[in-house]
Phi, psi and omega in degrees: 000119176287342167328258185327326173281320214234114204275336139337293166267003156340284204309275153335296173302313177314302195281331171294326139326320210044072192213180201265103175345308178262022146303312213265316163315307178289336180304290169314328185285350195266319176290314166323311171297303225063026171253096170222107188330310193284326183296289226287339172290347185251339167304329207267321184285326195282332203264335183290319186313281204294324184308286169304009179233350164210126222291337202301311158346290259247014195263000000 
């Protein structure tokens, strides 16, 4: 990951986020890792949502 190598693009991800450098370090290290969190949370909203619109799923 170049994030985590370039202290720059670190940097640059942080203010774009509006987050902490070292906020912005643990978020790659956790994608790095296979924990990324923000996917499985949104994947999870996504699946109750269509779950609710349409009941048949949800059987």
């Amino acid at each position: 990951m170049a994030f985590l190598d370039n202290p720059e693009l670190l940097l640059m991800h942080a203010q774009s986020t509006g987050s902490s450098v070292a906020a912005a370090r643990l978020y790659f290290t956790k994608m790095l890792c296979g924990f990324d969190q923000e996917e499985s949370a949104h994947t999870a909203t996504a699946a109750s949502t269509s779950a609710r619109q349409n009941p048949r799923h949800s059987r």
